[in-house]
C-alpha positions in Angstrom: 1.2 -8.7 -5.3 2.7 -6.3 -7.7 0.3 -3.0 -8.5 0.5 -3.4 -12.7 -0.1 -6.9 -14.7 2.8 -8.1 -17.1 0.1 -7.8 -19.7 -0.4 -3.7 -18.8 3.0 -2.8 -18.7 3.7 -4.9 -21.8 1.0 -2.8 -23.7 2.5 0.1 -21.9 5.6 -0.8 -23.2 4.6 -2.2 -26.9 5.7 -5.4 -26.5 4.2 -8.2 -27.9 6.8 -11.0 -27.5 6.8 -13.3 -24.3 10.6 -13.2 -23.9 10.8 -11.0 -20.9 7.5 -11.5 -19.3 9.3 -12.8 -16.5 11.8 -10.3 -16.2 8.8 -7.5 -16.3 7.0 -9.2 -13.3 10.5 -9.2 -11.0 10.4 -5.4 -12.1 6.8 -5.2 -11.2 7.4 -6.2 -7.6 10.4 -3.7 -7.7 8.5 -1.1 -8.4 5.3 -2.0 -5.9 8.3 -2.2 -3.2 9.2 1.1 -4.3 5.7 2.8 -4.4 5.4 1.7 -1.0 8.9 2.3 0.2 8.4 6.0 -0.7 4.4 6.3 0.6 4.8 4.6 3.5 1.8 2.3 2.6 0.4 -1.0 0.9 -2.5 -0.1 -1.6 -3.5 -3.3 -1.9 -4.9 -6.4 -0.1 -6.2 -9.5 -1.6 -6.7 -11.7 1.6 -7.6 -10.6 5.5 -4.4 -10.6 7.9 -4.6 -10.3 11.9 -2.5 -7.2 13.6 -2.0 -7.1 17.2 -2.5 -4.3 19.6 -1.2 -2.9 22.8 -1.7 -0.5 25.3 -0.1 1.4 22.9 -2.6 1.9 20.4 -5.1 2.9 22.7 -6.2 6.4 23.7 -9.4 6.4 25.7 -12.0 4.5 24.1 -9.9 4.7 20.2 -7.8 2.1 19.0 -5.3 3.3 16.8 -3.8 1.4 13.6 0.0 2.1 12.4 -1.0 1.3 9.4 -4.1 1.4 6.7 -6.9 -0.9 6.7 -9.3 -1.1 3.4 -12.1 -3.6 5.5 -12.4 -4.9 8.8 -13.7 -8.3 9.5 -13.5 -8.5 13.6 -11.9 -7.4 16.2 -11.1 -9.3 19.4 -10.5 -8.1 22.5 -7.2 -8.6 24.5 -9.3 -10.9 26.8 -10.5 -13.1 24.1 -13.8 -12.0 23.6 -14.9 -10.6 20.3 -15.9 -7.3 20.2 -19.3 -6.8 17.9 -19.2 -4.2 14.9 -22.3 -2.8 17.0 -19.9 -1.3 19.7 -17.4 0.3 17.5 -16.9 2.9 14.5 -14.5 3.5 12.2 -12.4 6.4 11.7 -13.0 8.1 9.4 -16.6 6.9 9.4 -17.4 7.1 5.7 -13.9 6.5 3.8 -11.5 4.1 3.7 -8.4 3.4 4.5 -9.3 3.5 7.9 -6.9 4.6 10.8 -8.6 3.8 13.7 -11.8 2.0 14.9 -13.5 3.7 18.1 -15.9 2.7 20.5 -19.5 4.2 20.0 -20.7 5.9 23.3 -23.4 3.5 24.2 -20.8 0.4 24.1 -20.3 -1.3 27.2 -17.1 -2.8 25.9 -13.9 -1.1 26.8 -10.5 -1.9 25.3 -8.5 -4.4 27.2 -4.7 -4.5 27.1 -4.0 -6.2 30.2 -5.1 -9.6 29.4 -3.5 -9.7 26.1 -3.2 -7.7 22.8 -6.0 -6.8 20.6 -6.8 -8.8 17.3 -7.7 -6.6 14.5 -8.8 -9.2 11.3 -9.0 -7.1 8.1 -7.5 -6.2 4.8 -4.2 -4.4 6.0 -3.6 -2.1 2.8 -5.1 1.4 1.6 -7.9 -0.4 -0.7 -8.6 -4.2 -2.1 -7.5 -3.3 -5.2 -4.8 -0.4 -5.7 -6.6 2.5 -7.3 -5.8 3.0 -10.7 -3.2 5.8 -10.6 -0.9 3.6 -8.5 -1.6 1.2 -11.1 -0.4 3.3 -13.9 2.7 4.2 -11.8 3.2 1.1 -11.0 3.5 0.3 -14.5 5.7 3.8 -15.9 8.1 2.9 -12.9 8.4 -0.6 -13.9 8.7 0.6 -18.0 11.5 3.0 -16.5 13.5 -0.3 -14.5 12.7 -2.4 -18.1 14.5 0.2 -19.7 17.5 0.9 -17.4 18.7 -2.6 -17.9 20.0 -1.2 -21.4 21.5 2.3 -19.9 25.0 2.1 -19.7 25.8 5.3 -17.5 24.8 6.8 -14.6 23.3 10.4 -15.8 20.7 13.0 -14.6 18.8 13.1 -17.3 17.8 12.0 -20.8 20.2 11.6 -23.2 20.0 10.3 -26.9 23.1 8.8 -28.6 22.4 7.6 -31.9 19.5 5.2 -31.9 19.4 4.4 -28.3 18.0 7.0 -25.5 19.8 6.7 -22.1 17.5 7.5 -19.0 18.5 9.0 -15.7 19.4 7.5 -12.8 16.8 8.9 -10.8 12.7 8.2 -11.0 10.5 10.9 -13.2 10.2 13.8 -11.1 6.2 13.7 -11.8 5.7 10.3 -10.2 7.7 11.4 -7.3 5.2 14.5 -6.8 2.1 12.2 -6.9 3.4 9.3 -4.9 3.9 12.2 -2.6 0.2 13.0 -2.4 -0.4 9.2 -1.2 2.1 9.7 1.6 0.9 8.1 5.1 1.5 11.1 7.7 0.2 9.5 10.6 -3.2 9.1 12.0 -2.3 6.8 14.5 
């Protein structure tokens, strides 16, 4: 699921024609790939996913996730038996994505590995939806891929020659700073 719709990026872009619309969403999952290649996360989710656990992921009574999770929709121990949403918490309590779920101190229910590997059913991304600033870099990265396909050389920056502007080789130096602050550095 690419982060921008053809129709943004075409807006984005000014176009109006239908010509490259499917050129535009190829680019569009190019640069979701990207986003996430350089983050080190998925910021969206539109259907639940299961993720197994071992021994591993547990500390104690915390199970730790190596990677986000927007909403969780059970949790099944490694012996089979469902674990209710009244024994555990997630981390952090109030704010997604979450990085961990642990058990509250009145639970009974301890983490079993030995049996089998924990089930965690959820939305395996950052949020449902990507939030709108990955959106709207989603869509400048794509724009900047759209118009590569004319740039005939390999430069470091921007360079006009005639009627036609060349672009760099490299992404904007301003999307690379705030993909930066969406960086995943750890947490489990």
């Amino acid at each position: 699921m690419a982060y921008a719709s053809t129709s943004e990026i075409k807006r984005y872009l000014g176009i109006t024609s239908t010509d490259d619309d499917a050129l535009l969403a190829t680019l569009a999952e190019s640069a979701t790939d990207i986003i996430d290649n350089l983050t080190g996360r998925t910021f969206a989710a539109s259907a639940d996913a299961t993720k197994y656990h071992t021994v591993d992921n547990v500390d104690g009574g915390t199970l730790w996730f190596d990677s986000d999770v927007a909403s969780i929709t059970s949790i099944t121990n490694g012996d089979g038996v469902a674990v209710a949403s009244t024994n555990w918490r997630t981390l952090p309590r109030n704010d997604t994505p979450y990085y961990a779920v642990e058990l509250k101190d009145d639970s009974t229910v301890t983490w079993d590995t030995d049996s089998g590997d924990i089930a965690v059913v959820g939305r395996w991304a950052y949020s449902t939806t990507p939030p709108p600033v990955i959106s709207q870099v989603c869509t400048r990265i794509t724009a900047y891929l759209y118009r590569q396909k004319d740039n005939m050389g390999e430069l470091d920056r921007a360079l006009i020659a005639g009627n036609t502007t060349l672009l760099p080789a490299e992404l904007p130096k301003d999307i690379i700073l705030l993909l930066a602050t969406y960086k995943r550095t750890g947490g489990g």
